[in-house]
N, C-alpha and C positions, 0 to 999 in steps of 0.2 A: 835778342829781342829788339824790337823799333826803338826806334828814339823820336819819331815821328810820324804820326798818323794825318791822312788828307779824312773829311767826315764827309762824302759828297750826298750830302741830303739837307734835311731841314728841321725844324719843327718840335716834337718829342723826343723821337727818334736820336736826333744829330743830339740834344741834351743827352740822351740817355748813354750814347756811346764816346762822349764830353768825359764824363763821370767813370767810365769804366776806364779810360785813357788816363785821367788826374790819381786814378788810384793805381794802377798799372806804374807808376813814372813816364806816361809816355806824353810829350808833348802833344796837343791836338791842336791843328789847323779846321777852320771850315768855311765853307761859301757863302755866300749870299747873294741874292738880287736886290734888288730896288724896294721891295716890300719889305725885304728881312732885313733892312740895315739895323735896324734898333732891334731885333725880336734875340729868343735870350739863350739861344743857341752860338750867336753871335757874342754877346755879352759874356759869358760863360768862355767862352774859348781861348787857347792862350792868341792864335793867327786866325783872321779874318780876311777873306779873299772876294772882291768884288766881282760878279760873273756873268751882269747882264740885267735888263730890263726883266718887271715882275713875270710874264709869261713864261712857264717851264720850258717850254720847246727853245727859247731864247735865254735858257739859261742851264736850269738845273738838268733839262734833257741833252744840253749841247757836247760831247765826249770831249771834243779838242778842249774846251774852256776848263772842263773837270782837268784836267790830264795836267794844261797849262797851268793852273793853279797849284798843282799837287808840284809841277818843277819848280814853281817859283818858291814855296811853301821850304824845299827841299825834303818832301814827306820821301818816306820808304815805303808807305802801302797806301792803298785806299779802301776806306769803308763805304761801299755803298749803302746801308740801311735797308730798307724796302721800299717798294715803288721807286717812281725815277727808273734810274737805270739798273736799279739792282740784277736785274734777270738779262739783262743786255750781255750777249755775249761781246757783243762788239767790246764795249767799255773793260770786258777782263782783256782781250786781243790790246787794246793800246796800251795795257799797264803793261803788261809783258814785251810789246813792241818798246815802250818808256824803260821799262826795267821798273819798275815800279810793281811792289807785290797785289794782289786783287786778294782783298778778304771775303773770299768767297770761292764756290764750285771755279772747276777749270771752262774755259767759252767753251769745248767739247762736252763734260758733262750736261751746258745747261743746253744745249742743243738737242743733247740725246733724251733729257728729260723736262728741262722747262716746257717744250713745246709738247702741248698736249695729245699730238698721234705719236709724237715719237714713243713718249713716253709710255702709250698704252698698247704700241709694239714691241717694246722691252718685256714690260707686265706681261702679256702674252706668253712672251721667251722664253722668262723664266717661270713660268705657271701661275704665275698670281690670279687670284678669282678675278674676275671681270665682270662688267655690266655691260650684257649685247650693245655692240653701236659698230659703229663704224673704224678701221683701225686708219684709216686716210683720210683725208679734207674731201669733203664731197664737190664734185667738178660742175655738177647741175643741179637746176631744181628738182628735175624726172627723178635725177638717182636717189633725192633724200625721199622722195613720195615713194618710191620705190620700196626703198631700204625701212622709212616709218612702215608700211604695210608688214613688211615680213615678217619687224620685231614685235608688231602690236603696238596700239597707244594706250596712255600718254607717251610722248617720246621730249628729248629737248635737245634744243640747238645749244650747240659752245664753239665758240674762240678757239680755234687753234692757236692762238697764241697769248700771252695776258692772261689775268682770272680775274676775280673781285666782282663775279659776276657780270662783268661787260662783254655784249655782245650772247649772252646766253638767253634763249625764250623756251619759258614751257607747250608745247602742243598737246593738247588734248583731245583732236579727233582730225580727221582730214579738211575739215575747211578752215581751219586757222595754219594750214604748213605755207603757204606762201604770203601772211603776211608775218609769218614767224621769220620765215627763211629771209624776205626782204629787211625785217626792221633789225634783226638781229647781225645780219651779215655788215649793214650801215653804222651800229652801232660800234666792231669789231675794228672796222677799218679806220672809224675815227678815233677810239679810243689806243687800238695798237699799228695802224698804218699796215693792217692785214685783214682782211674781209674773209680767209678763209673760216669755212666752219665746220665743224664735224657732228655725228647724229648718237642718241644715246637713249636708252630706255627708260623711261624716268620710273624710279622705284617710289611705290604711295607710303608716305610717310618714314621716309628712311632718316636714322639719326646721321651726320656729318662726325667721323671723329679722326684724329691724322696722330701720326706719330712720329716724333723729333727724332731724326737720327741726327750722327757725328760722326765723318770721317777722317781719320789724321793720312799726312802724308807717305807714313810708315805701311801704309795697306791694312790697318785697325777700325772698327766700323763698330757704333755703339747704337743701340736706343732709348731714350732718356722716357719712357712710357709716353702715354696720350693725354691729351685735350677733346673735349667736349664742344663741340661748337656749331652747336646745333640748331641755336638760337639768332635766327638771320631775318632781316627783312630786305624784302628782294633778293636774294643770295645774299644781302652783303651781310658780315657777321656781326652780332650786338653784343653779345656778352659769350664769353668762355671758362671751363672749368677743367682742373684737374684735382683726381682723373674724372672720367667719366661715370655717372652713376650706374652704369649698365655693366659697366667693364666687369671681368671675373678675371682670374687669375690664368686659365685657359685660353680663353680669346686674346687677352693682351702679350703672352707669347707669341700665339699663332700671327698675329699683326702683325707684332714686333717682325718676327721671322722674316716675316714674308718682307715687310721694309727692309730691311738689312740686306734680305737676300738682292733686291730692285736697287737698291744704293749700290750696292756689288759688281751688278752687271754694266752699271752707266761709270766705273769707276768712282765713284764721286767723292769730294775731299767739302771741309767745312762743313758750315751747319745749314740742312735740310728740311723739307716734312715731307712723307707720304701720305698721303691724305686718301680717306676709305669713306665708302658709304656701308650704311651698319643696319640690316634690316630688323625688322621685331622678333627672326628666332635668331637673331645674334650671328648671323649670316654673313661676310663683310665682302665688300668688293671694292677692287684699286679706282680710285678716284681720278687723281694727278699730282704732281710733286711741285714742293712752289721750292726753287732754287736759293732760298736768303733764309734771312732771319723771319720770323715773323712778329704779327703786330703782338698777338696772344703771349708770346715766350715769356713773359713775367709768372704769370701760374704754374710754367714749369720750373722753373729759377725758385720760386716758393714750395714748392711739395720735396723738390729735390736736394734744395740749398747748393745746387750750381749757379755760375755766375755764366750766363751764356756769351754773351757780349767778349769779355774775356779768354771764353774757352777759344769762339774764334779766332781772336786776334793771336793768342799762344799757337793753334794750327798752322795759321796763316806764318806765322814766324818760323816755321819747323820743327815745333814741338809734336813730340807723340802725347796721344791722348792718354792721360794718366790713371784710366780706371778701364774696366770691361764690363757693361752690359748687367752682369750679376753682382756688381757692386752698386748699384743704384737703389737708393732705398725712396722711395715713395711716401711722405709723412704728411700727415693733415691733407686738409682740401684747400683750394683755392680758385675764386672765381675773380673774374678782369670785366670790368663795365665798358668802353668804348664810350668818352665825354666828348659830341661832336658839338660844335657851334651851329646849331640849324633850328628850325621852329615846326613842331610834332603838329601842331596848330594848321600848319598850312602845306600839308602833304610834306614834310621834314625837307623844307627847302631850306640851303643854307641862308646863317646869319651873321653875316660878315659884320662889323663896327667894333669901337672902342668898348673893352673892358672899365667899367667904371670903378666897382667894388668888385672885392673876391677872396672870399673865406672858404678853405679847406681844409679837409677832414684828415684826422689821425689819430694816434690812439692805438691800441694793442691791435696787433693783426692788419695795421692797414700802412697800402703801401700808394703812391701816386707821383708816376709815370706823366707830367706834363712839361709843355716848354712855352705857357704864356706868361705874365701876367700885369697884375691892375698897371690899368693907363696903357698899357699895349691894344692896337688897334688887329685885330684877326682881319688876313688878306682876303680879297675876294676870290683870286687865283687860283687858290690851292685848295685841297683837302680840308674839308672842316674839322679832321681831328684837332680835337684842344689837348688831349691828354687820355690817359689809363687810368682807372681808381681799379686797386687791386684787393683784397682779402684774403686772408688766412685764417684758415679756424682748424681744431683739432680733428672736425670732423664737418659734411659738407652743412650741415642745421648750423653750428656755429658760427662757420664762414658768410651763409647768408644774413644771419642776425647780424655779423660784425658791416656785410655790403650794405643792409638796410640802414644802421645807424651810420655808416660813412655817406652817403647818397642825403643823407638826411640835412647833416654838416655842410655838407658843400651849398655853395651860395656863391651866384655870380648876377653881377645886373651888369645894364649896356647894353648885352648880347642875347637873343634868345637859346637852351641848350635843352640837351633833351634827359635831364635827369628826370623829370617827371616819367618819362616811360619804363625808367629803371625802379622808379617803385612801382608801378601796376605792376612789372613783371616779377619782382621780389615777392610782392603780396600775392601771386596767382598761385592756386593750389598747383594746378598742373607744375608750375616749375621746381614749388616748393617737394613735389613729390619724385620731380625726375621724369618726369612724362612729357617730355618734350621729342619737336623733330620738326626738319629744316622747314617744313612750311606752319609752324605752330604759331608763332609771331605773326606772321600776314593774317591769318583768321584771329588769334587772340585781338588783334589790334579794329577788327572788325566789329567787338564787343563795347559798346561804351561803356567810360570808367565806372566803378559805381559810385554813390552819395556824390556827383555829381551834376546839381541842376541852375543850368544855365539863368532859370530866374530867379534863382536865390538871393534875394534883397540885403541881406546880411553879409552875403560875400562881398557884396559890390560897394555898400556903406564901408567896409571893414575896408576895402579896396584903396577906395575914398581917404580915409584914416593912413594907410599905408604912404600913400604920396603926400598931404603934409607932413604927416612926419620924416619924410626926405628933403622937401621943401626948408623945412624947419632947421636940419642937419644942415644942408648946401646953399640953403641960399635959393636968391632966384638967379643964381648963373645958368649958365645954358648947362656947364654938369648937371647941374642940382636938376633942373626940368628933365633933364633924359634922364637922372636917378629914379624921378618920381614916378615920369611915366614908364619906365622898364618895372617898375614895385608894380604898377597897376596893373600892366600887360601880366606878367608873372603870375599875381596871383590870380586873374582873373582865370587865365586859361589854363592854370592847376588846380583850382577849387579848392584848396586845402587851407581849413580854420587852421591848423597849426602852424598855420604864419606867423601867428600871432607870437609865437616862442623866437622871431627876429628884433624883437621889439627889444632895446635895452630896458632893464629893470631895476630901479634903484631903492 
């Protein structure tokens, strides 16, 4: 086993695999920029490594500086986390060139599957169902107009390289393919320094659901069942659940299978997803495989009572995996909220600034996945993930009752976040019902809230009321005025009287 791990990331994440390293016995080393000298990834660590001014590409993207760290550090492996480098095959090539272990797929596995044609030439190979498109990066505009005509529209562009929905556009009939094919290709290349893109039929209303494989170095290949994640806006994903409310005992073999079989063929070692589109008669076709951990993997760590984080780092050591596929038991539900720092308010643009106050939720069945807090300043730099609020209930009615009381709890001023959207979509029949699919949220969110009315005189007196009584607490220091106005801002643009339960009560 290590005696030392390098964490090349940041944020929640490098917290989260902090935590599996201190229970492990393993020492943990990690990086930082210029923005993360104080944040609590850092704090939390036993080694901190300084790696460069706040710009990722100047830091947390630069491999020598990773590499150089992990020598100086004297780590034996590296965790990349997700995003960053994680899927970078380069970054596994210098560990190996280092001698240093990569907790993760070999640089060939992710070659063969990170990238999204290879990958769906593999699929092919080995039979997996498919969604018509293209199985190579289109070389022209003519050949995507082309290739849209044959399959029929709607069709959409994707990224050969990278996912998180960058550089993907839906097309819906032939006079949107050239500003699809321009804006999408521009997005691609800034986001992954590759403009390729590839063509795909887009299926109406299809659910999103992937399945967690494991593979040890011993040639053992497992799948840990599915995630639900269905729930995106703009591609990107909002909340997740295991398992899926659709799943049956049938199709989640047949998945499983079929991953197992796609991990098989790319060789692949450590922890994976295949990812599938799921149509209404329960239909499913290969998506694409994200090479790392993911953000979601808490709700399978909950239904399963594996420690994923861990399971890595024991492959990555040489261990064989200590179960098979038919010892995996599946218990209770579990859904993951996504808490980002942005304002729902103004097209969900991020909201970088200082945390003032910050009260979080817990209690039976809840779990939370973050790496801020009070008096920590959120960078402007990065990812506005602040953290995961996770739930567990016996069943998935429970797990929501326990997400809506934990969502409820949480309280953060300073920063604008976007729990408010986590209770419309708690409260919406559709979700409470399982009636969900990846464009459900872009239209739901096209509904305004209800018992919400912007000239509600009561809210805004009450609003009123909210800021001196922060005034009153703070003082008129300059905290104390950004207290009052973040009370105001807050509640003005969640409309909710039961604010009023913030109020201390004597």
């Amino acid at each position: 086993m290590f005696k030392k791990i390098l964490i090349a990331n940041r944020g929640e994440i490098a917290v989260r695999i902090v935590r599996a390293c201190r229970e492990m016995g393993i020492r943990a080393a990690v990086v930082f920029s210029d923005a993360d000298r104080a944040s609590l990834h850092v704090r939390l660590a036993d080694e901190a490594y300084h790696i460069g001014p706040a710009p990722s590409r100047e830091s947390y993207l630069v491999i020598e500086k990773i590499i150089s760290a992990a020598q100086k550090a004297g780590a034996e492996a590296i965790h990349p986390g997700y995003g960053f480098l994680a899927e970078n095959p380069a970054l596994a090539r210098a560990c190996a060139s280092a001698r240093i272990r990569f907790i993760g797929p070999s640089a060939e596995a992710m070659e063969k599957m990170g990238s999204k044609t290879a990958a769906r030439q593999l699929a092919r190979a080995v039979g997996a169902p498919m969604v018509p498109g293209t199985l190579e990066s289109i070389a022209t505009f003519e050949e995507a107009l082309t290739t849209a005509r044959a399959i029929g529209f709607p069709v959409v562009f994707k990224a050969v390289a990278g996912g998180g929905g960058k550089g993907m556009r839906q097309i819906d009939d032939e006079g949107e393919m050239a500003a699809g094919w321009r804006d999408a290709s521009s997005e691609a290349l800034s986001a992954f320094g590759d403009g390729r893109l590839y063509l795909e039929k887009y299926l109406v209303r299809p659910r999103h659901i992937e399945i967690q494989v494991f593979g040890d170095h011993q040639g053992h290949m497992v799948h840990l069942g599915e995630r639900e994640c269905s729930v995106q806006r703009r591609h990107q994903k909002v909340i997740e659940e295991a398992p899926s409310p659709v799943m049956t005992p049938d199709l989640r073999r047949a998945m499983g299978e079929a991953a197992i079989k796609l991990a098989r063929a790319g060789q692949y070692t450590n922890a994976g997803t295949v990812e599938f589109m799921v149509d209404a008669d329960r239909n499913f076709y290969f998506l694409e495989v994200n090479t790392r951990l993911q953000v979601e993997h808490p709700v399978t760590e909950l239904v399963t009572s594996l420690d994923l984080v861990k399971l890595q780092i024991r492959i990555a050591s040489g261990e064989a995996l200590p179960f098979t596929t038919e010892d995996v038991r599946i218990e209770g539900h579990a859904i993951e909220c996504r808490i980002y720092a942005e304002d729902p308010e103004n097209n969900f643009a991020p909201s970088p600034g200082k945390i003032l106050e910050r009260r979080v939720p817990s209690g039976p069945g809840i779990r939370l996945d973050d790496g801020v807090y009070a008096g920590w300043t959120v960078p402007s730099e990065y990812d506005p993930l602040l953290g995961k609020l996770i739930a567990w209930g016996s069943n998935r009615s429970e797990a929501i009752s326990r997400m809506r009381r934990a969502v409820d709890e949480y309280y953060t001023t300073g920063i604008r976040t976007n729990l408010g959207l986590f209770r419309r979509i708690l409260d919406s029949r559709d979700f409470q019902a399982g009636a969900i699919y990846t464009r459900w949220l872009d239209e739901f969110l096209k509904i305004p809230p209800a018992g919400v009315a912007k000239s509600d005189h009561a809210l805004d007196a009450a609003a009123v009321a909210l800021a001196l009584w922060h005034l009153a607490q703070n003082g008129a220091s300059e905290n104390g005025k950004q207290a009052a106005l973040a009370g105001v801002s807050e509640w003005k643009n969640e409309g909710r009287r039961d604010q009023l339960s913030r109020f201390p009560r004597h």
